[in-house]
N, C-alpha and C positions, 0 to 999 in steps of 0.2 A: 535510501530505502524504497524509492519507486521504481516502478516497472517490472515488477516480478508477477501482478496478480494482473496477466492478462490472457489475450487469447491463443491460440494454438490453430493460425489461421489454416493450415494446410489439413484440419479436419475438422475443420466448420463449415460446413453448408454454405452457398452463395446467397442465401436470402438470410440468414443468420448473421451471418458475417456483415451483411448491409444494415439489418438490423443494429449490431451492434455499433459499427461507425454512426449512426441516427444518435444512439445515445451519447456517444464520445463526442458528436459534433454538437449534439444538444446542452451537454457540459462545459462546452467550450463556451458555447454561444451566454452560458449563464455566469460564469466565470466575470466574460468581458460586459454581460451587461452590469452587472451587479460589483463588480471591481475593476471595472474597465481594461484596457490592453492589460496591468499588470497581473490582474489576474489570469487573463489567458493567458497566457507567459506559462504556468506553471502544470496546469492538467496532466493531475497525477490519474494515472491510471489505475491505481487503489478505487478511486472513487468513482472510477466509472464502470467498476464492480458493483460498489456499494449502490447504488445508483438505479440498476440494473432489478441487484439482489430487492433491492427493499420496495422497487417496483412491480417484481413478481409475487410479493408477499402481500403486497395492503393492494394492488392492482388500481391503484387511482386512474384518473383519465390524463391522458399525456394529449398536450398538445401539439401535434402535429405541423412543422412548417417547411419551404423550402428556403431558401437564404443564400445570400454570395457572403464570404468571411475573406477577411486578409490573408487569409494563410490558403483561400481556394478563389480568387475573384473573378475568373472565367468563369467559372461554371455552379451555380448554388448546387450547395449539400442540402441533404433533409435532417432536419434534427428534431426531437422531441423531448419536451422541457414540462415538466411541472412544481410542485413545492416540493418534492424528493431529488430532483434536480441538484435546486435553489440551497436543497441542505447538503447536500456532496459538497457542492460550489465553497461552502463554506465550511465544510469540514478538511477539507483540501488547503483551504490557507492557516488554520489553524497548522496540518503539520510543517506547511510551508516555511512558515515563521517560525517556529519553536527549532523546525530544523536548522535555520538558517542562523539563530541562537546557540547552536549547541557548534555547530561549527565552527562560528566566531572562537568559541572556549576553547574547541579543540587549536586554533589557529595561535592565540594569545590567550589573555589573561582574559579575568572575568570584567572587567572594565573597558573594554575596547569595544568601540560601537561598531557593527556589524554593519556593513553598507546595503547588502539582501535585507538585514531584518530590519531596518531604517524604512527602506522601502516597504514591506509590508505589516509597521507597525501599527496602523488609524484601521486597514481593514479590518487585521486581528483582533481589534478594540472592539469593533463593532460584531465582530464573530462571537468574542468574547461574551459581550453583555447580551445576544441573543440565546447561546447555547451554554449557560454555563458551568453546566454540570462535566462536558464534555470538555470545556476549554482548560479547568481545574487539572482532570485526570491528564490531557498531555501533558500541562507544566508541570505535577509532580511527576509525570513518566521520565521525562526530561532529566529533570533531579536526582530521581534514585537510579538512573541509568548514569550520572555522573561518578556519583557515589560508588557504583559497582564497579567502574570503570577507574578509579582513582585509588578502590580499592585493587587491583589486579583480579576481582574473583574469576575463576575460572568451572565454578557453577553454572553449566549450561543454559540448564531449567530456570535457574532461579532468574539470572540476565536478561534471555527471552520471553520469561513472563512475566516481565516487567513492560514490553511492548505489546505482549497478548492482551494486557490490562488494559494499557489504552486505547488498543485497537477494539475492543469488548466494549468501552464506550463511545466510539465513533458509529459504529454500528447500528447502535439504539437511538433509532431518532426519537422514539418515544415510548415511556414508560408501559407494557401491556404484557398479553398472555407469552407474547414472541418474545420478549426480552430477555429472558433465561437462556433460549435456544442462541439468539443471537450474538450473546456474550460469550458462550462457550465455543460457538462456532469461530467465531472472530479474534477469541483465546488462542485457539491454537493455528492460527493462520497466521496472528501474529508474530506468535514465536515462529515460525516456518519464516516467517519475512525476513525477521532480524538474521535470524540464521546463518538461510541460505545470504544474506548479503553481507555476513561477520567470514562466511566461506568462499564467498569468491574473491573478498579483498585479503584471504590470509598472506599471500605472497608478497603483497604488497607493504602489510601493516608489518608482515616479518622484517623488509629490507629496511621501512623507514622505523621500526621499535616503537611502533604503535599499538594500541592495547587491541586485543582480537582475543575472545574466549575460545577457539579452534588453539593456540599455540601451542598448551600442556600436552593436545593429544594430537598433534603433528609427528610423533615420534613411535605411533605404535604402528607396526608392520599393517593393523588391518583399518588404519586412519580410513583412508576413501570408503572402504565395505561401513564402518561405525556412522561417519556422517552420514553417510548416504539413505542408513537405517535410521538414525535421529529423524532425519526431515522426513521421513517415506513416513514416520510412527505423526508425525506431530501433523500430517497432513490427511491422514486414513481419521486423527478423531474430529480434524473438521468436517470432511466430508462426514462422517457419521451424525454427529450436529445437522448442517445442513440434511440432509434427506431426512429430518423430522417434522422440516417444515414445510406447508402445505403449500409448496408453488410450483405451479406450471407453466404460466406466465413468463415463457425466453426461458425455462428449463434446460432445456439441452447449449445455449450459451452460458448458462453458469457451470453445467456440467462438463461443458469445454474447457473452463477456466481452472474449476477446484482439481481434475484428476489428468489435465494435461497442462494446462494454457503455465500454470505454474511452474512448471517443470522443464520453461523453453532454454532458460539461463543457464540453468544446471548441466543439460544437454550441449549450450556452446561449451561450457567450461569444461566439462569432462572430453567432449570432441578435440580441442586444443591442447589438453595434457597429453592427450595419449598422440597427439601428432607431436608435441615437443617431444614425448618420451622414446618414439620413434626414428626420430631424425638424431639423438645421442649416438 
């Protein structure tokens, strides 16, 4: 479920866009100090939305550095890290790990230890007991997203806002006036997540008879126009959310992300069906 909430580089600004590789390398850089290579391993780019968002909002001071990392060692990047960072960083292994749980299930039985989530079980521990209001809401996301899945529902709403939920707590780093905004907003971003990423694996989940809530409505003539109108609705009320909140602070890179950067996936997918459809 990563990689959908990013940027839409071919209409972001060149100082924006450097901008925001600052913060994606600043995430990195917090990932590995704070959970070393394994954590860099994983930078989800969710979180370096969240990161971003929740820096333009409380505006704290970032610190500013230049750096060589393993993945750039010619040449240092700049990156900018502070304790909103340091919270991505660990919101990040939280889904890391749960996901890596849920696959196991998906893969085998509920008793088979997962070699991913083995690896990132002590960090999780420690994520755990620092955030734990947040760490709560993935594990039962987790669960009642089993549940659903086990049941066959084919309940759009009800499936994806079951990840809006958790995503709604990942968001709030802390309890304030913004926390209502932030859950709503992060509601229905979530469900757009699940979604769009329940919709691009439909073909896939179809050939191996995996469970996908998209299946029941694969069969009506105006399936693409319907999805297409789900995720366009469940992403107009994030943005409406967000633009209540007062930031300016990287504005136009979040506004890159919420009303294009999301929409990059959808666009390969949709470009490749109609080339498949084509070439018939």
């Amino acid at each position: 479920m990563f990689g959908y909430v990013t940027v839409n580089e071919d209409e972001l600004k060149i100082r924006d866009y450097k901008r925001y590789r600052s913060f994606y390398c600043g995430l990195c850089r917090s990932l590995q100090r704070r959970f070393s290579i394994l954590g860099q391993a994983i930078l989800p780019y969710d979180m370096v939305f969240v990161d971003i968002l929740l820096n333009g909002l409380y505006e704290e001071p970032l610190l500013e550095e230049d750096r060589f990392c393993v993945v750039h060692p010619a040449k240092k990047q700049h990156m900018m890290t502070n304790a909103i960072t340091d919270y991505a960083a660990d919101m990040g292994i939280l889904l890391v790990y749960y996901k890596a749980l849920d696959d196991a299930m998906d893969e085998s039985s509920r008793r088979r230890v997962s070699p991913k989530a083995s690896l990132f079980k002590k960090p999780a521990a420690r994520v755990k007991a620092a955030w734990p209001r947040q760490a709560e809401a993935v594990e039962k996301y987790v669960l009642s997203l089993r549940e659903c899945e086990s049941a066959g529902t084919d309940d759009l709403d009800r499936v994806a806002g079951l990840t809006g939920t958790a995503m709604g707590e990942l968001f709030v780093m802390r309890e304030d006036m913004w926390s209502d905004f932030l859950r709503r907003m992060a509601f229905f971003l979530g469900k757009f997540v699940y979604l769009m990423d329940a919709y691009e694996d439909l073909e896939k989940d179809l050939k191996k008879g995996n469970y996908n809530p998209w299946k029941p409505y694969r069969s009506r003539k105006d399936y693409d126009a319907f999805a297409e109108n789900t995720l366009t609705m469940m992403m107009a009320e994030c943005a409406k959310e967000f633009e209540k909140l007062p930031i300016v602070q990287d504005i136009d890179i979040l506004r890159n992300i919420i009303y294009s950067g999301v929409w990059n996936k959808y666009r390969e997918l949709r470009a490749r069906q109609e080339r498949s459809a084509g070439e018939v």
